[in-house]
C-alpha positions, 0 to 999 in steps of 0.5 A: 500500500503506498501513501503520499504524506503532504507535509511541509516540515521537513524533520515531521515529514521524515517522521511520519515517513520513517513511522509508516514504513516501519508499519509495511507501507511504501511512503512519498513525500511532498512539501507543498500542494504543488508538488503533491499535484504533480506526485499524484499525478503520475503515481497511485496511492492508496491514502493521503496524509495531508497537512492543512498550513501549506506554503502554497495553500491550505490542503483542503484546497487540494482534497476539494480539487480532487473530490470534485474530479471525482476522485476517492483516495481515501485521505487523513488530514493531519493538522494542529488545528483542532477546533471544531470548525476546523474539524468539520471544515475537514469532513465537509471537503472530502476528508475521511478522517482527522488526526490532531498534531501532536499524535502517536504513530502507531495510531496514524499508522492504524488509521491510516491502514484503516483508510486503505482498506475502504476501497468501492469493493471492501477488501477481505480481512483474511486470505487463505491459499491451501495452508497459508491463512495471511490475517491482514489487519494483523499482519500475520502469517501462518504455513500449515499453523506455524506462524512465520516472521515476515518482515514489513515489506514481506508481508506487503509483497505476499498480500499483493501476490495473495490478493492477485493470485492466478495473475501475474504481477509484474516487477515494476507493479510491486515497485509501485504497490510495495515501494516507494520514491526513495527505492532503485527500480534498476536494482535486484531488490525486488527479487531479493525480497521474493527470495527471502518470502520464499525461504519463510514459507518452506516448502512446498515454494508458492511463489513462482517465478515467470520469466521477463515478467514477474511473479504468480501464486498460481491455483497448481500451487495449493492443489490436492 
């Protein structure tokens, strides 16, 4: 899940940042509303974390703009600003929740996965593929009822594949569902990180490799 985080101070921004990657999401930065424009509109993101006092403007500014196109990224303001008009404000112009400065991270980190799961069709809550039960709101993993250690980025590749099994998903796809700005798309790390889910998973492998293009959890994988 990739989140776009608006925020113009810079030692907050890489805060936030560094909190919700630890939490498995791929993090972009923007400092102004001008840049956040351009970041969305060449990638796609699952949540916007928006500050409201901008250089260039206040952020609901740009959640007005993009509501009004029609668009329904989830987004969490994240604002000193705790009046109640000011809360309000929020909601009426297209925000789906509001989280006041100074917070816990692990409490945007919950709110903002919250937010990513709000999709037109819901997404489920569990997925099961033979004998691996993946619990994702508790970013878990279990192989025939042993729990394996997964890290963030782990688990955030196997519940893309899992999500998409029987299709194959690309290289440049996990790049931009599971990384983010600060990652080397040149780079093998992609393939690294399918190694290593590999090796946590045991055997039988799942996770097939389908060359020049990506990877698959495939329905052969789990039959009888």
């Amino acid at each position: 899940m990739r989140v776009l985080v608006i925020e113009d101070d810079e030692g907050l921004g890489l805060e936030v940042a560094a909190g919700l990657r630890s939490a498995g999401f791929a993090v972009d930065l923007a400092p102004s509303l001008a840049d956040a424009d351009f970041k969305i509109s060449v990638n796609g993101y699952d949540v916007l974390v928006v500050d409201r006092g901008l250089p260039d403007g206040d952020g609901l500014q740009l959640v007005a703009a993009h509501r009004a196109r029609g668009q329904r990224v989830p987004v969490l303001m994240l604002t000193a600003r705790d009046a109640l008009v000011d809360r309000i404000a929020g909601f009426e112009h297209g925000a789906d929740d509001y989280l006041v400065k100074p917070f816990a991270l692990p409490e945007l980190a919950a709110r903002v996965r919250a937010l990513s799961r709000r999709r037109e069709y819901p997404a489920p809550a569990r997925i099961v593929l033979g004998d691996i039960d993946i619990d994702l709101p508790r970013r878990r993993v279990q192989r025939a009822g042993i729990l394996r250690s997964l890290t963030p980025k782990e688990f955030a590749v196997l519940e893309l594949l899992a999500t998409r099994a029987g299709s194959v998903v690309s290289r440049s796809e996990l790049i931009e569902c599971c990384w983010d700005e600060m990652a080397e798309p040149a780079s093998n790390v992609v393939d690294a990180v399918v190694a290593q889910l590999r090796r946590k998973l045991g055997a039988p492998p799942v996770i097939e490799t389908v060359r020049g293009t990506g990877f698959l959890i495939g329905s052969d994988s789990f039959a009888p």
